[in-house]
C-alpha positions in Angstrom: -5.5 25.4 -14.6 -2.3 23.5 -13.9 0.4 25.4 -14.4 4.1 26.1 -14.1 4.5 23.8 -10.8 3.2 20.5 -12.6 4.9 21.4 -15.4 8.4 21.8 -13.9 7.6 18.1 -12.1 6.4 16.7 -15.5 10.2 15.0 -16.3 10.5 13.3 -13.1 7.1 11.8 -13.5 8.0 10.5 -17.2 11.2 9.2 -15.6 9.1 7.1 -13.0 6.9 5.6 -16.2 9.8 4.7 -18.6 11.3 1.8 -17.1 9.2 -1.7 -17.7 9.4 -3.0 -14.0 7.9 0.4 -12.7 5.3 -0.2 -15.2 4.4 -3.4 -13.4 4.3 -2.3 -10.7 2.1 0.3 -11.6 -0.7 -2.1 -13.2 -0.3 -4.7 -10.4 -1.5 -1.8 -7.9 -3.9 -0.6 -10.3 -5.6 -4.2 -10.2 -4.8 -5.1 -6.8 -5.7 -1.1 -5.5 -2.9 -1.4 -2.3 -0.2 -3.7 -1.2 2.5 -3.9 0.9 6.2 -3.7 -0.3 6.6 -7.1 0.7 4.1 -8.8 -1.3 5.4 -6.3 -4.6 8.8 -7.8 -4.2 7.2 -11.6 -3.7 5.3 -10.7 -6.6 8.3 -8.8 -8.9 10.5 -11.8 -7.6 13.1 -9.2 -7.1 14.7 -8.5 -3.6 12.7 -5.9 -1.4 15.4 -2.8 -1.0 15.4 -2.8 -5.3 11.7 -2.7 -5.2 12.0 -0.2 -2.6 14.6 1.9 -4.8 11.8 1.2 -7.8 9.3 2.8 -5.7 11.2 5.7 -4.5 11.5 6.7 -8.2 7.7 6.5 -8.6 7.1 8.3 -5.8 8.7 11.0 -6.6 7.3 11.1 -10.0 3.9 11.6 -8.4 2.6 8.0 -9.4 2.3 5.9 -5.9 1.8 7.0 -2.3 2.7 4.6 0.7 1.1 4.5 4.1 3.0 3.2 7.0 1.4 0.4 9.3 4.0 -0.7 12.1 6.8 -1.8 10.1 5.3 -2.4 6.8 4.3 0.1 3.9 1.6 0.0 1.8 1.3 0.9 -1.1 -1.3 2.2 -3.8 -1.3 4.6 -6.9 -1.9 8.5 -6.5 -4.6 8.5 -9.3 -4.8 12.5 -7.9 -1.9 13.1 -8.8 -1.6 10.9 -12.0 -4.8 12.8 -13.1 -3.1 16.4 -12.6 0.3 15.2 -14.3 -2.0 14.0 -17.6 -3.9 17.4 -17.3 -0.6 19.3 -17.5 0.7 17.2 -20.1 -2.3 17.9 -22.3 -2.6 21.8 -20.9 1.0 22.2 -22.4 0.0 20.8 -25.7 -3.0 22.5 -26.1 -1.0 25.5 -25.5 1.7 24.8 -28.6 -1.0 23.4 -30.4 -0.8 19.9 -31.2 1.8 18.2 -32.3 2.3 17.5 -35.8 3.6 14.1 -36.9 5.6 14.8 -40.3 5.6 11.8 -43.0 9.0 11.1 -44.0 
């Protein structure tokens, strides 16, 4: 059961999914599995310290881990943690029910 902890983490994580550039970067490491912050920002064709910032954000949402070789950081998606965050989500509905969409 995932409680109270994933719960209290679940804005931050949203936060992390609601912008579209943080979306890219989250299916470009989905198809490319790891790579480094460099290459994100050569691919975003944005500088590297806003891709950093964009990165931060997700990481603290739970969605991407980096790894440290040397100087550069890799990158790759926490699919761990992305599964738990979707459990809680679903957890808290299932525990209010589901929602119901009124017709207007």
């Amino acid at each position: 059961m995932y409680g109270f902890h994933d719960r209290r983490l679940l804005p931050a994580h949203f936060k992390a999914l609601a912008n579209p550039t943080r979306l890219r970067i989250v299916e470009r490491l989905s198809e490319s599995g790891e790579e480094s912050v460099n290459d994100l920002a050569l691919f975003m064709r944005m500088s590297q310290p806003r891709v950093s910032w964009h990165l931060a954000l997700l990481r603290r949402g739970g969605v991407v881990t980096q790894r440290r070789e040397g100087r550069q950081v890799n990158c790759s998606l926490d699919r761990e943690s992305l599964r738990r965050f979707q459990l809680a989500f679903w957890e808290m509905l299932d525990q209010h029910k589901r929602i119901e969409v009124r017709k207007v």
